[in-house]
ZAZAVEX-824335 format. One record per residue: x negated, y negated, z negated of N, C-alpha, C in turn. Coordinates in steps of 0.02 Angstrom, whole numbers, padded with zeros to 5 digits, always signed. Layout:
N
XYZXYZXYZ;...
// end
This chain:
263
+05692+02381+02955+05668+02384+03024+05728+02381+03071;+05719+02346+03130+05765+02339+03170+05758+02368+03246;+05797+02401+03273+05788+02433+03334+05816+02435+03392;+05821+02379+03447+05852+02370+03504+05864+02424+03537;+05923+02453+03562+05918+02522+03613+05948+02470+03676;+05932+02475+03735+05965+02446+03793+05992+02477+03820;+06038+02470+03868+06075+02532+03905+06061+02514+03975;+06085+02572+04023+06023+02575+04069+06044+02521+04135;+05968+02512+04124+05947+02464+04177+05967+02460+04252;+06002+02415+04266+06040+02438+04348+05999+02380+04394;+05974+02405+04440+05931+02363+04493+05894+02311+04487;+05886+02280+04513+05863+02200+04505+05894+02151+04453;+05975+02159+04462+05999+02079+04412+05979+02133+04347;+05969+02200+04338+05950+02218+04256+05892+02205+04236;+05840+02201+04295+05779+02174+04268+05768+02115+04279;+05837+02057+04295+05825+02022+04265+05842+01971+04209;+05886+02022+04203+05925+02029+04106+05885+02020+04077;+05829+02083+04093+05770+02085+04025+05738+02033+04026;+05703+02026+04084+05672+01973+04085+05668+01890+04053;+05762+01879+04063+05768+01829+04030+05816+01843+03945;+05837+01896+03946+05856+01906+03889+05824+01923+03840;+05786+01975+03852+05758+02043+03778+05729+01997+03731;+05677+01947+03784+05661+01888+03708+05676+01857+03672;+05741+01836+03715+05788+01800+03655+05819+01822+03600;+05844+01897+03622+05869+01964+03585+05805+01956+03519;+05779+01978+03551+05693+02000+03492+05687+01939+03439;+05695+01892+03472+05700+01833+03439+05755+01819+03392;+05797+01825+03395+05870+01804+03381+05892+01865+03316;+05873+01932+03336+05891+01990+03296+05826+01993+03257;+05765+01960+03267+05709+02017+03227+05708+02070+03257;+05714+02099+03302+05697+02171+03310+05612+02176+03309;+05607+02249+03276+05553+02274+03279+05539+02314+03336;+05569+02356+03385+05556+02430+03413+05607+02398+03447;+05614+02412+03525+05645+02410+03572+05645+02483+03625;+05697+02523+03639+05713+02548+03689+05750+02553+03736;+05721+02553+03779+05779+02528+03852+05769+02602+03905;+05835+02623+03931+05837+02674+03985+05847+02648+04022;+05796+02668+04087+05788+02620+04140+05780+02670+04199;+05810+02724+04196+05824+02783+04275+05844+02741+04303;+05894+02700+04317+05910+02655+04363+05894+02576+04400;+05841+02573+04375+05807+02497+04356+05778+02500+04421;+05764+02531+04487+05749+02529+04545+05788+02537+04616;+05833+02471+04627+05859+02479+04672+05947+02534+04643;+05953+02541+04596+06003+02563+04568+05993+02651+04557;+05934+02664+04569+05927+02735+04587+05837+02740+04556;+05824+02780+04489+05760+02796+04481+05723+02730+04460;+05655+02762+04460+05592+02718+04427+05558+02728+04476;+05515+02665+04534+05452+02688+04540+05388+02647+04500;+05336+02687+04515+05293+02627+04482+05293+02563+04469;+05302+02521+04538+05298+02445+04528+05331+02414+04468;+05404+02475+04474+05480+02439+04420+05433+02445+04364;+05389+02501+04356+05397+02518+04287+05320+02474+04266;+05283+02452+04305+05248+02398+04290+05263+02332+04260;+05319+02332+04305+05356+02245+04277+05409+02265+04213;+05443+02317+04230+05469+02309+04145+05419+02328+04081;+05371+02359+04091+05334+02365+04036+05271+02299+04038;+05277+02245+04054+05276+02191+04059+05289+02138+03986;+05356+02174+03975+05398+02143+03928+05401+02188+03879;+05431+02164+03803+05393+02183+03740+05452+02266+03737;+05451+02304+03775+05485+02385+03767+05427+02427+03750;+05441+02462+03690+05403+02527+03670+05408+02573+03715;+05481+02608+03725+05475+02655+03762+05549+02659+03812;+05522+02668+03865+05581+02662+03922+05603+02759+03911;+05685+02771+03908+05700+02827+03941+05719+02830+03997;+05752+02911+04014+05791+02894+04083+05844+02951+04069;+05852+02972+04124+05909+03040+04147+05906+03063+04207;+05945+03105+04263+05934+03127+04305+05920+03085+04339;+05918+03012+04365+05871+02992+04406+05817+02977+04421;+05787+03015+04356+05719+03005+04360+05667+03031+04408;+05722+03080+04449+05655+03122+04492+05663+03077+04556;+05697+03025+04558+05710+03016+04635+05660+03003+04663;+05581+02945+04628+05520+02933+04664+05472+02965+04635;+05439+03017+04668+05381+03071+04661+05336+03027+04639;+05319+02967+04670+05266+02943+04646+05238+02918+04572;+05298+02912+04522+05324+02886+04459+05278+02955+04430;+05288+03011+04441+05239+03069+04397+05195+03045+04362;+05117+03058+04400+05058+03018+04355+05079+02969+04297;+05109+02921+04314+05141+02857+04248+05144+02895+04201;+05214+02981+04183+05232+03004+04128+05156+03014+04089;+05129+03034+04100+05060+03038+04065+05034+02967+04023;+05023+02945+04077+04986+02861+04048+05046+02796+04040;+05088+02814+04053+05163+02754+04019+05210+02776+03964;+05232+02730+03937+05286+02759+03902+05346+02790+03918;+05361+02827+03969+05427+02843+04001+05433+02923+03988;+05477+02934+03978+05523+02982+03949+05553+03017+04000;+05560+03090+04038+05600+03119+04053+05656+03174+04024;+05716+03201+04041+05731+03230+03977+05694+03279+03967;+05699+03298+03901+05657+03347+03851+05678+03415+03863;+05751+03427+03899+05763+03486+03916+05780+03509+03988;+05727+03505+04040+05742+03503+04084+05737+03575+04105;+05756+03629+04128+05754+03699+04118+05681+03708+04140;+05658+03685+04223+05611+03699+04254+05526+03667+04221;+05488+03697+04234+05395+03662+04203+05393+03588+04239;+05442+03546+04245+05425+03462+04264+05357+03439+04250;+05342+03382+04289+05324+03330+04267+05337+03304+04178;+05300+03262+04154+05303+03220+04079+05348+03259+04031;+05359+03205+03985+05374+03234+03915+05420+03210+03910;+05476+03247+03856+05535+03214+03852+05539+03190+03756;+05480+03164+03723+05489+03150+03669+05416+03127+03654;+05430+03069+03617+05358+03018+03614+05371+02994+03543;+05323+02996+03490+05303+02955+03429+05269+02910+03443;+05285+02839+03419+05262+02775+03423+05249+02737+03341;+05210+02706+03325+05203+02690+03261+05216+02592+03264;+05253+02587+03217+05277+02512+03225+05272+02464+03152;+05245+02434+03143+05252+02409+03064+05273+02466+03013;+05210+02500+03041+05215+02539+02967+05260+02600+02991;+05288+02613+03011+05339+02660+03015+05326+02681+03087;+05342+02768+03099+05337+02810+03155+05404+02819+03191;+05418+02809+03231+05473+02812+03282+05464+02864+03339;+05510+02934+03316+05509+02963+03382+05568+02951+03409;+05549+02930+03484+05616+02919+03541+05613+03000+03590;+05685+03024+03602+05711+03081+03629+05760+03064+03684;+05732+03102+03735+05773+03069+03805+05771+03154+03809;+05856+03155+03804+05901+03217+03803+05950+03202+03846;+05980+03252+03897+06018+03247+03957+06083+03296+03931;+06134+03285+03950+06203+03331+03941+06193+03382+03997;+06245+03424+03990+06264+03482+04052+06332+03479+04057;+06369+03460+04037+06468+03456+04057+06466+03402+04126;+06485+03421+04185+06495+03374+04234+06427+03327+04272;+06355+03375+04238+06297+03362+04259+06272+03403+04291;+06316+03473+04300+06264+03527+04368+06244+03492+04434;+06262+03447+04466+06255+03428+04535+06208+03368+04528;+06171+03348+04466+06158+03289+04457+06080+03293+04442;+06018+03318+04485+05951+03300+04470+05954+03388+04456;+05893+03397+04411+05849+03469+04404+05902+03491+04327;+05920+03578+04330+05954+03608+04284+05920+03604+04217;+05970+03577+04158+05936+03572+04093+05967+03610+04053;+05929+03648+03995+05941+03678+03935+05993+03661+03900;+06041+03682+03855+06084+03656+03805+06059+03622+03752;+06087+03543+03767+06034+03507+03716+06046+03501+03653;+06088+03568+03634+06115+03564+03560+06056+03621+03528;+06045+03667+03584+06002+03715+03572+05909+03692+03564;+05907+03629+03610+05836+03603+03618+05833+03562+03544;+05889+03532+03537+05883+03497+03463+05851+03530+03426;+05906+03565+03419+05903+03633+03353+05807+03635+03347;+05787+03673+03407+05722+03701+03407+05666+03645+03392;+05681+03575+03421+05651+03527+03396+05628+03479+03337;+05701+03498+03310+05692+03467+03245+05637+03461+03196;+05632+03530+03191+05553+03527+03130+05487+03493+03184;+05481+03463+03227+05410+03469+03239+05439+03369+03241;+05495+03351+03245+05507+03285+03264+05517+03246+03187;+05525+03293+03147+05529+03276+03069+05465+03262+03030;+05421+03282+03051+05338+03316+03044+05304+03263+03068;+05326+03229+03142+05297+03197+03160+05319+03114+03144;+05357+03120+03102+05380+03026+03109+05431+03021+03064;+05464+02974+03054+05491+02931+02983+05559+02933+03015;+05574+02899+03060+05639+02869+03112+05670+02936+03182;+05709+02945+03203+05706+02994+03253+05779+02954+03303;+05775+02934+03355+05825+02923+03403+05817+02942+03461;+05893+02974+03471+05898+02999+03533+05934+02967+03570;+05906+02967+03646+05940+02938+03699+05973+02999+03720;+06034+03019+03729+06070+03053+03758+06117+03046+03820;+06091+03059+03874+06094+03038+03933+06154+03095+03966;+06227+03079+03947+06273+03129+03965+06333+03101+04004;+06363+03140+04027+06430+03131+04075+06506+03122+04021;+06513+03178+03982+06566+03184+03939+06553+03164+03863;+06606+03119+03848+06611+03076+03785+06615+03151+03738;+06652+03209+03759+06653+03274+03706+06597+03293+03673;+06538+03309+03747+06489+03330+03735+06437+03300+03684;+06443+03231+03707+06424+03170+03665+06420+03191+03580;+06517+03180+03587+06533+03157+03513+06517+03235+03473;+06505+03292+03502+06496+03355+03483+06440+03366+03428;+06375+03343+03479+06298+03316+03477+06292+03289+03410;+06328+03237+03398+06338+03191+03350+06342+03220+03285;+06407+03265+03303+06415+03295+03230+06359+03358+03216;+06344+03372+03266+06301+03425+03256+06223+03396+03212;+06205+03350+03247+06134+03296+03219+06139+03250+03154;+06213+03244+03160+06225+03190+03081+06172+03226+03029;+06164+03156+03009+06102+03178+02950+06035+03204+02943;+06008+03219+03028+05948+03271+03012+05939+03200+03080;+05950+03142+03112+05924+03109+03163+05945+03035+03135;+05896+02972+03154+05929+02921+03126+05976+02908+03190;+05979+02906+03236+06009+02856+03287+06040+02953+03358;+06101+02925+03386+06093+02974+03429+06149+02917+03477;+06122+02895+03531+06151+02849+03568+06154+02868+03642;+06227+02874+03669+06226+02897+03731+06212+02852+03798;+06199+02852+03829+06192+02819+03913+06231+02879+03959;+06233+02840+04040+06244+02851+04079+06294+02841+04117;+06337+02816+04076+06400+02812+04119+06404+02742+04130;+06374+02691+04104+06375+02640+04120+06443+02598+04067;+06468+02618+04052+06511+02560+04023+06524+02588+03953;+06499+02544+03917+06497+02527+03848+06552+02535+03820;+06548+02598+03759+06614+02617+03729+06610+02566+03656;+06666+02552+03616+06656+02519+03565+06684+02555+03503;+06660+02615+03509+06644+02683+03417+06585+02665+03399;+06543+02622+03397+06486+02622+03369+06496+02632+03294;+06478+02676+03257+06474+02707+03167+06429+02714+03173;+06424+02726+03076+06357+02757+03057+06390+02816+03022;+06390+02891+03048+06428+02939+03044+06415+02954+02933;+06474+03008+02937+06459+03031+02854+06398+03038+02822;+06345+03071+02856+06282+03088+02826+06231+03032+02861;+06255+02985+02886+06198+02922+02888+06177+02924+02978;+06200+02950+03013+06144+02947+03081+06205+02892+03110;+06176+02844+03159+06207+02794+03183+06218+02814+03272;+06283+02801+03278+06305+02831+03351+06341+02785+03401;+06347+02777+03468+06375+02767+03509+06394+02789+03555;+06442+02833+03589+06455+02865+03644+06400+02822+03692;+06399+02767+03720+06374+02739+03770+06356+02679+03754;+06279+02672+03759+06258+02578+03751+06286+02524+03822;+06312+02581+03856+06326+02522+03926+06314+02504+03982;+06286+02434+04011+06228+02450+04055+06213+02363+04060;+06145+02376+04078+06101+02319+04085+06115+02291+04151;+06146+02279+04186+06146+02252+04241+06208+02204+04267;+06227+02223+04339+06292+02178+04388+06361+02206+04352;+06405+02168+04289+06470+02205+04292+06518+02196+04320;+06518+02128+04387+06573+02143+04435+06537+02164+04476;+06562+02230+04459+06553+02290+04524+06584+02361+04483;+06556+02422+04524+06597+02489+04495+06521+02514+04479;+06515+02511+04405+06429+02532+04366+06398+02520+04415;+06385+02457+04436+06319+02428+04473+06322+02424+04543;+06361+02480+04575+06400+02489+04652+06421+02412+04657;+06399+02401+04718+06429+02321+04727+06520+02361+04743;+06590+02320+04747+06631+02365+04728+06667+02404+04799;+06646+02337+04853+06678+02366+04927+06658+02428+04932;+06563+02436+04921+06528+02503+04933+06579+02547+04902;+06567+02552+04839+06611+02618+04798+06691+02603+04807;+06726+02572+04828+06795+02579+04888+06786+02611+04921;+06747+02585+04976+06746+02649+05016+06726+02713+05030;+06677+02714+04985+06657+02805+04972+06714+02829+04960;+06759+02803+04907+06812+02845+04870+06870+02842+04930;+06890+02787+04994+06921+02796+05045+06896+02847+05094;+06832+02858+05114+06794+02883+05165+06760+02956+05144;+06731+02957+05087+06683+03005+05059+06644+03001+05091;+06618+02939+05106+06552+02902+05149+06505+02899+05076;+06453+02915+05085+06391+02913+05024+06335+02899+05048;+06331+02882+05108+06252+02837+05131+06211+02791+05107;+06295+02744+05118+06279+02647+05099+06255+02643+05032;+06231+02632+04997+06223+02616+04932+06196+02523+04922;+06229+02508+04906+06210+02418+04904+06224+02396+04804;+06175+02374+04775+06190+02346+04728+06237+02278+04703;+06259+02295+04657+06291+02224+04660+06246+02166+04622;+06285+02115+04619+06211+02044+04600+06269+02003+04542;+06340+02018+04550+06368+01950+04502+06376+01999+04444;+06407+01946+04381+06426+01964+04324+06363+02002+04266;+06297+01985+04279+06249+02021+04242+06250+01997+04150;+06232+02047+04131+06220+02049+04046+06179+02100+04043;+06161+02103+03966+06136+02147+03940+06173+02190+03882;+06165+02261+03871+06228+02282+03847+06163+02321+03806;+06181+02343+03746+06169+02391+03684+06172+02398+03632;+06126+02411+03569+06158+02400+03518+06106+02376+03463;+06096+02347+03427+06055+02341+03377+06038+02382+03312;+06010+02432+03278+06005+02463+03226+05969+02456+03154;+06005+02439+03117+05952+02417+03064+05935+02471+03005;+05866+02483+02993+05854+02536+02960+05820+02530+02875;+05838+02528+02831+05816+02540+02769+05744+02591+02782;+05695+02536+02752+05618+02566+02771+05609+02610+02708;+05623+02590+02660+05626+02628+02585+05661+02675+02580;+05705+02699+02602+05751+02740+02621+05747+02789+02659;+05747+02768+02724+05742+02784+02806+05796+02792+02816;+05868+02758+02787+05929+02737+02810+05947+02720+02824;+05999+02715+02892+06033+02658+02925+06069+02637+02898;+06080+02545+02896+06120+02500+02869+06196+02488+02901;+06159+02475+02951+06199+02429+03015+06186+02449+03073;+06241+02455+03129+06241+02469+03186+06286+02425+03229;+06268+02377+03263+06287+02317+03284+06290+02323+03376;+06352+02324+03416+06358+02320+03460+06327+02252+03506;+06279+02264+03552+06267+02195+03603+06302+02199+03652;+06312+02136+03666+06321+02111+03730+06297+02034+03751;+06292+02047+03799+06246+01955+03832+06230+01944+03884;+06277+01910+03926+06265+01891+03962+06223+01837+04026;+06200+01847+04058+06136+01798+04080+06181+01754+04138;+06170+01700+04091+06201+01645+04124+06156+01611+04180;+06175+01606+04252+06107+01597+04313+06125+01525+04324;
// end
């Protein structure tokens, strides 16, 4: 079995990465199971409905996110009736779920949209220690399905690579987002779980993570934070491919993407 993770979706040119990419991807890799984090797939900021109409459009099981998920109130109702993911440890009684079983050729796939806390207090609603939410999760995510990957939606590569060692062996996949730029440690750790600090990001990469770059100049000259403008050149699609031993439920291969959409 094969399993696209995307990394997250930045404005418009990311949806329209997918748009013209994921098929070719799907095509090209065999993938079975596709996940894409897409907090940012609206205008560079959040999900609202419409986005999440048109990307679930296209062949994604299940979209995650991270703290920008609360930015459009109206996106709520969807967690119920869409596939979208908020994190699983958000301290407060939220909105949706932060962990979904999906069944795919034969085989159960739970996807986990888990958020960090190192350099994330200022960033969306206060979350649990997601070493501690693991922990508590495990037996009911083992119970429920064959495959287990987590989207780990964090600030610090520590916290990350911590996670990692902590989950080796009891998770198939634990793949980070958020920072936008694609680290290249992709392993398949000692006891079998397959990792990446960061799948990257789906969108504009001349710019500063999706900031067209004058904008984020001058915040960092001004500590002006109003303007927010996306950028439009340099788009790809960034993540990773996972291949899983069905007889097994072992990862083989863990294969870095990149691809760019040539306009």
């Amino acid at each position: 079995m094969k399993i696209l993770a995307v990394g997250d979706i930045f404005g418009h040119p990311g949806r329209d990465a997918i748009a013209t990419l994921l098929p070719i991807i799907i095509s090209e890799h065999k993938i079975d199971f596709v996940i894409a984090n897409a907090e940012n797939a609206a205008g560079g900021r959040g999900i609202t409905p419409k986005v999440a109409d048109e990307l679930l459009k296209y062949p994604i099981d299940v979209m995650t996110a991270g703290n920008h998920i609360w930015e459009h109130d109206a996106l709520h109702p969807y967690f119920d009736t869409h596939p979208i993911l908020r994190p699983v440890n958000v301290r407060d009684a939220l909105p949706g779920r932060g962990w979904m079983a999906k069944e795919k050729n034969g085989m159960k796939v739970a996807v986990v949209c888990l958020q960090g806390q190192i350099f994330m207090e200022d960033k969306g609603p206060a979350v649990t220690s997601p070493f501690r939410m693991m922990e508590a999760l495990l037996p009911e995510l083992q119970e429920s399905s064959d495959l287990i990957v987590v989207d780990f939606h964090a600030e610090a590569t520590s916290e990350k690579r911590a996670l990692a060692w902590f989950m080796d062996g009891k998770v198939t996949a634990l793949l980070g987002t958020h920072t936008h730029v694609q680290t290249a440690d992709e392993e398949i750790m000692p006891r079998g779980t397959a990792y990446i600090s960061d799948l990257g990001m789906t969108g504009p990469h001349a710019s500063v993570i999706g900031l067209e770059a004058s904008t984020a100049i001058n915040r960092f000259l001004t500590g002006e934070k109003k303007h927010f403008k996306v950028a439009m050149d340099g788009v790809r699609l960034e993540g990773v491919v996972i291949e899983v031993d069905v007889a097994t439920k072992k990862v083989v291969k863990i294969e870095r993407l990149q691809m760019p959409l040539k306009m």
